[in-house]
C-alpha positions in Angstrom: 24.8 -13.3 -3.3 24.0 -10.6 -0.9 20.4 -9.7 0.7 20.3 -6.3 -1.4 21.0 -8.9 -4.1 18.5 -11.5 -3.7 16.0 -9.0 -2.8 16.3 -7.3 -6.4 16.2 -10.2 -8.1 13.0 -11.0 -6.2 11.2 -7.6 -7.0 12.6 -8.5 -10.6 10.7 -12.0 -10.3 7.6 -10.3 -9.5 7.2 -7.2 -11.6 7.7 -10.3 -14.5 4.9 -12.3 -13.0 2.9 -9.1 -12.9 2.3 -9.1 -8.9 3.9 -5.8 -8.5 4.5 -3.1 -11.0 6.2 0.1 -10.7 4.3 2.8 -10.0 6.6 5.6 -9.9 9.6 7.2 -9.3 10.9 9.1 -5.8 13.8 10.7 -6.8 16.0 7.9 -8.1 14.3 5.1 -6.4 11.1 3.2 -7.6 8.5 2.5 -5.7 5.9 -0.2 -6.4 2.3 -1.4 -6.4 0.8 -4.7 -5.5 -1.8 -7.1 -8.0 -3.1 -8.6 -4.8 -4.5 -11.7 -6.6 -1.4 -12.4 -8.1 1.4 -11.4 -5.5 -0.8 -13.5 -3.4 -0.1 -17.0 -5.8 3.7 -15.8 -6.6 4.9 -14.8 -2.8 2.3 -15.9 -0.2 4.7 -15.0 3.0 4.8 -10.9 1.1 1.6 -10.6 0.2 0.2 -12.0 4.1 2.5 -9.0 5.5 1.5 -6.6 3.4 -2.0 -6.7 4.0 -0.9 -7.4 7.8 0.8 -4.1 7.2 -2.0 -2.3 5.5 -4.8 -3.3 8.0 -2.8 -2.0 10.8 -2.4 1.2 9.1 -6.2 0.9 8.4 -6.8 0.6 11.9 -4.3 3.5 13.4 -6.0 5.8 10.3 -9.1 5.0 12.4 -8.4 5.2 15.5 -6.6 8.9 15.2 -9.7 9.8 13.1 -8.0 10.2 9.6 -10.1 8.0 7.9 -14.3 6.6 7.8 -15.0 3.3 7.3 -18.5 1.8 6.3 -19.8 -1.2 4.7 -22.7 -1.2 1.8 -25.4 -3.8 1.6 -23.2 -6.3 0.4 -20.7 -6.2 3.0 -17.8 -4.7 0.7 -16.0 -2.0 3.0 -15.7 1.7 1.9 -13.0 3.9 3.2 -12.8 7.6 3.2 -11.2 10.6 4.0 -12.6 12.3 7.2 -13.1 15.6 7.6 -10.3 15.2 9.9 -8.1 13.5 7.5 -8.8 15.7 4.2 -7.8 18.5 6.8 -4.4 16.6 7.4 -3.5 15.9 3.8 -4.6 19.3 2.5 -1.8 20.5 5.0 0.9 17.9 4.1 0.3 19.1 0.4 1.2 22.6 1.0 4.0 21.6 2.9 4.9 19.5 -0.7 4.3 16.5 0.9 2.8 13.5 -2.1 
């Protein structure tokens, strides 16, 4: 079996599991979402560079401005949109970016 093999047959393991589902379609291709508390029991090793993945993007969203981040009483993080960033995506809509 071949890597493009084995990895469909993974992605097939764990949209059966439930840890990722499809959430779309670009063009011919699906693309997929994560069920973080599930992914995280099914595939340890994917779901650890995931969020690696995700908080570096968290953290380069930051740093160029793009996004706020804040915490509430409870600690629980909320990220937005700066004014900055809602300026960007406005832009990448019109250019028929999604």
């Amino acid at each position: 079996m071949n890597d493009d093999e084995l990895i469909e047959q993974e992605i097939s393991r764990l949209v059966d599991a439930g840890a990722i589902i499809i959430g779309g379609m670009n063009g011919e291709e699906p693309y997929y979402h994560m069920v973080p508390d599930i992914l995280k029991v099914a595939n340890p090793e994917l779901y650890a560079a995931m969020m690696a993945d995700i908080d570096e993007t968290l953290i380069a969203l930051f740093e160029d401005g793009l996004i706020d981040i804040q915490y509430d009483e409870n600690l629980n993080v909320l990220v937005s949109l700066s004014e900055d960033g809602q300026r960007v995506a406005e832009e990448m809509m019109k250019d028929g970016h999604s």
